[in-house]
N, C-alpha and C positions, 0 to 999 in steps of 0.2 A: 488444524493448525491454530496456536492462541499464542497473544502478545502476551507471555510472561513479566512480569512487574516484580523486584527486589523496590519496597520502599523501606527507607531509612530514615533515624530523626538523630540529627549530631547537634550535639549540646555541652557545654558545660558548666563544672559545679567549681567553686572559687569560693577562697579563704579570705576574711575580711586583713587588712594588712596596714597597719598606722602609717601616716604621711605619705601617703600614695597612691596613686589610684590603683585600686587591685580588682577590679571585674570589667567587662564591655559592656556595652548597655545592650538592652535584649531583657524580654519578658519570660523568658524560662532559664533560672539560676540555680536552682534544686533540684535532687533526685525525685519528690516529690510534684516539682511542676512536670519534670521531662516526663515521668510516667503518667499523668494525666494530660499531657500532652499526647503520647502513644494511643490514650484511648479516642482523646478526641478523631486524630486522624485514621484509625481503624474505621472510627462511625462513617466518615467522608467519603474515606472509599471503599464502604461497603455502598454508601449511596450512587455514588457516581459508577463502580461494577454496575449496579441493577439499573440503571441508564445505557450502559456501554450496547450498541447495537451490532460487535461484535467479538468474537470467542475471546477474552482476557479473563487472565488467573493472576491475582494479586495474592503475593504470598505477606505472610505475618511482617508488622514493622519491629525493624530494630533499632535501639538506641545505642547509639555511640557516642562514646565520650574520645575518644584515642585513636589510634593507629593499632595500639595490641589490638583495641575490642573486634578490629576486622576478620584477624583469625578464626572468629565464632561463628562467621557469615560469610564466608568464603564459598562455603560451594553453591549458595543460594544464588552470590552473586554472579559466579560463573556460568551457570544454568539460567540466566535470567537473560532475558534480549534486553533490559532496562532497567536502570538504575534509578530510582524515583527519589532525590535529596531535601529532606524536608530541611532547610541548613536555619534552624534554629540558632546555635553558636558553634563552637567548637574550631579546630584548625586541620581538617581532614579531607579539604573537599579534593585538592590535587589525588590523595592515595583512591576517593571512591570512581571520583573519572577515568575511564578505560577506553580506549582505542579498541577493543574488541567488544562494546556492548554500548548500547543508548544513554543517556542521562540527561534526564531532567531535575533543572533546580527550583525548589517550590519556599518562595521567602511568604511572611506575613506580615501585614500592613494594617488591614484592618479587619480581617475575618480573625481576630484570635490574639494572641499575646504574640507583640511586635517580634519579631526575627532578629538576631544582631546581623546578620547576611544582607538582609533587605536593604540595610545602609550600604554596606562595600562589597557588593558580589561584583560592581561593576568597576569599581577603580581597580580594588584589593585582589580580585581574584582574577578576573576575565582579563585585568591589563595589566596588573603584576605591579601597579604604581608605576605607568611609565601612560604615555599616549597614543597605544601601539598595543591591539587585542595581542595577547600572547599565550591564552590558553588554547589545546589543544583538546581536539575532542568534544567541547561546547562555545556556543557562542551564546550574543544576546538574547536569538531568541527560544532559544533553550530554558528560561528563565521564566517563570511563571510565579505572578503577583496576586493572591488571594484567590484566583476565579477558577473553581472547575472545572466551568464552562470552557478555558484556553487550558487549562489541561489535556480534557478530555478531547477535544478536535487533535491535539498535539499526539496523542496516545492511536485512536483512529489515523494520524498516517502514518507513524511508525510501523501498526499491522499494514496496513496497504503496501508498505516499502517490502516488511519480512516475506510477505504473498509475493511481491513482483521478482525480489530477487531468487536468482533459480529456476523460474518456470518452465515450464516445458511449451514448446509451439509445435506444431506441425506446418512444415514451410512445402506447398503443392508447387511444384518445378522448387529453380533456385532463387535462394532467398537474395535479395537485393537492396538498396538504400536510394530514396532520391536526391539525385544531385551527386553523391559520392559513393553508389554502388556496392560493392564487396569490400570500404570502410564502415559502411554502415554496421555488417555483420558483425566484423571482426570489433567494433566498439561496443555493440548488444550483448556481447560473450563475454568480453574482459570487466566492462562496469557494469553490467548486469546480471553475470553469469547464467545468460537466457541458454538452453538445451536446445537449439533448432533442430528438429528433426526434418530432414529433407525429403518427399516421396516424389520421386522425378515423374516427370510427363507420360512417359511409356507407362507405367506400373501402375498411375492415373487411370490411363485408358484401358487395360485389363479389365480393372475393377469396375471399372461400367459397363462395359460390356458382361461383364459375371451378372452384373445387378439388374439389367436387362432380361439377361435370359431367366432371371426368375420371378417364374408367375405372382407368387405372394407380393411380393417388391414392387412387380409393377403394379399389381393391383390394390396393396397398399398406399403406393405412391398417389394412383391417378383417384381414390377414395380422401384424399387429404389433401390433395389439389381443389377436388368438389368443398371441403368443409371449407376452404381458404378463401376460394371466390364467394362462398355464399354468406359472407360475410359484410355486413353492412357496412355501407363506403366505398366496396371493393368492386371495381370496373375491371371487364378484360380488353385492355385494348392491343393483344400480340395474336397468334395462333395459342391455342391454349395447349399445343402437344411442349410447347416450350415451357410452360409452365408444370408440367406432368414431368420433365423432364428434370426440373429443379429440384421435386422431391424424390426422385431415385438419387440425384447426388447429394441431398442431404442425407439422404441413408449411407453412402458412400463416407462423406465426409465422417459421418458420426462411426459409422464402425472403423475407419479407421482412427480416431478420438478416443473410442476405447481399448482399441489394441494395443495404439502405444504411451497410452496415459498419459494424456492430453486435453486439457482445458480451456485451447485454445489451438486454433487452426489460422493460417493468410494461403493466398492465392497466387501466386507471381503470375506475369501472363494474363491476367482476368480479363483486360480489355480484348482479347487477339488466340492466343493459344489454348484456352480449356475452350471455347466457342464451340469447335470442329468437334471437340472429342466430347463434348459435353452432350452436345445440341440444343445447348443456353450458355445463358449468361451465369453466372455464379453469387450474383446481386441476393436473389430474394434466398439462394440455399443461404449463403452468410444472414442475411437480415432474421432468420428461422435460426436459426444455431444462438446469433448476439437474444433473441427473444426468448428463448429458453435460460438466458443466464450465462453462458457460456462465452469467449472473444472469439469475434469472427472479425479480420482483416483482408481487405481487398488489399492488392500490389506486392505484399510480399515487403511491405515500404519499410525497411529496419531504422528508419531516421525518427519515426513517427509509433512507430508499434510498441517499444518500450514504455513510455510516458500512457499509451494507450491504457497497458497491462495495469499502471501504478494506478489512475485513476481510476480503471473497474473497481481495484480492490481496497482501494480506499471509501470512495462513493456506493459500493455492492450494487452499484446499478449497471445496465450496459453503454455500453462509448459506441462512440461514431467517430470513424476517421473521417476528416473532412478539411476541406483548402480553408484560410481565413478570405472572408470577402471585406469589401470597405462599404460599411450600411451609410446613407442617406447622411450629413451628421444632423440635421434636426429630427428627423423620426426616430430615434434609440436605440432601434433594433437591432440582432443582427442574427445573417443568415449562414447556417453549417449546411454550406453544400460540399456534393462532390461527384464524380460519375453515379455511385450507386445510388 
């Protein structure tokens, strides 16, 4: 999956006209500046792509002068998750913002020849000349003032959002929310259009008991238990059959991960219910799964797991669910606890 990018450069060209003022101000007033213009910001974001850390396709910039010129760029911009507005001049920016696609607006100020945007994107456009944001679709901080730099973080979470919405989870029992239970779900499905896939307790217990009975599994398992403890830093302080136990169900957990294409697993019950059927805790199979790259969620918690998903795939790193705690306030710190 890649953040598709439609950038755009809207501009105009104006006739000089006796006794009146006939242009806006703004550093690109020619066909000649606007297409030296278009080369400049090809070079920027070819630079800022080969920065990008991850998958985005920037397709070719278009100049626009009009409302016709949209016709020509229509399917680019349908097929684009974002609308990238370089708003030089012109009167077009209501027809390129869509309620079915991203938009960012890119003025300039001192990286280049000034924008006429850069002056009223925020009375003229976002409030319509009233006191009262009135556009629809972008806000302030949609808006971006000479720096790549707040581009590119902008562009990185848009991917992280198109990765969260949709994903698939695997929910072991029923999925649940803290505090508001089976709202939680029914809110992860409608704003997030998260696929919870459910595998209930009973169907759980099966598959461990299958993964038990075979030799390979188990003596895979209890061969990767050995690599894990003999790892520096690492104490045993439980019965070590529990921990022999944790990597039979991470093989559990992972084949089913790849069954039903899944990139992501939680546990309901973890404190109480997989215990018996497990014979562990579910702690370090999760903590093996989030290490590999992967979201592994303890509770099943739908309040918390959402925001979880966005930040993996914004950050490409793995999350910790975890309680906020209240740190010292002169020592600074602070600490992500939580059962696991």
């Amino acid at each position: 999956m890649e953040l598709r990018v439609k950038p755009v450069l809207t501009y105009g060209v104006y006739q000089r006209r006796e006794a009146t003022s006939w242009r806006p101000w703004g550093g690109i007033q020619t066909e000649e500046e606007a297409q030296e213009e278009v080369r400049r910001i090809e070079a920027e974001l070819g630079d800022l792509a080969s920065k990008a850390s991850f998958p985005l396709k920037v397709l070719p910039v278009s100049p626009l002068k009009s409302a016709e010129d949209l016709s020509g760029v229509k399917e680019e911009l349908s097929s684009s998750d974002l609308t990238l507005i370089y708003a030089a001049g012109g009167n077009i920016l209501e027809e390129l913002v869509s309620s079915s696609r991203w938009s960012i607006i890119f003025v300039r100020h001192r990286s280049g020849p000034l924008y006429r945007w850069y002056e009223v994107v925020h009375p003229s456009f976002l409030r319509k000349r009233s006191d009262e944001f009135r556009q629809s679709g972008v806000d302030v901080e949609d808006v971006v003032v000479d720096s790549y730099d707040e581009l590119l973080w902008r562009l990185r979470a848009l991917y992280g959002l198109k990765k969260a919405l949709g994903s698939r989870i695997i929910s072991i029992g029923d999925p649940g929310g803290w505090g508001i239970g089976g709202r939680a779900v029914t809110l992860a499905r409608e704003r997030w259009s998260l696929d919870i896939r459910t595998v209930p307790y009973p169907d759980l217990a099966k598959r461990i008991e299958k993964a038990k009975g075979d030799e390979d599994i188990v003596r895979q398992a209890h061969r990767r238990a050995d690599e894990y403890l003999s790892q520096e830093g690492v104490t045993l302080q439980t019965d070590r059959k529990f921990v022999d136990n944790a990597f039979v169900l991470y093989r559990v957990f992972k084949d089913l991960m790849e069954k039903l294409g899944s990139e992501a697993i939680t546990v309901g019950g973890c404190m109480g219910t997989i215990l018996p059927i497990a014979q562990t805790t579910a702690c370090l199979t999760l903590s093996l799964i989030n290490d590999e790259g992967y979201l592994a969620f303890c509770e099943s918690d739908f309040v918390v797991i959402p925001s979880g998903i966005l930040l993996h795939h914004i950050s490409g790193r793995p999350v910790f669910l975890n309680d906020p705690t209240y740190p010292p306030r002169r020592r600074g710190d602070h600490r992500p606890l939580h059962c696991s």
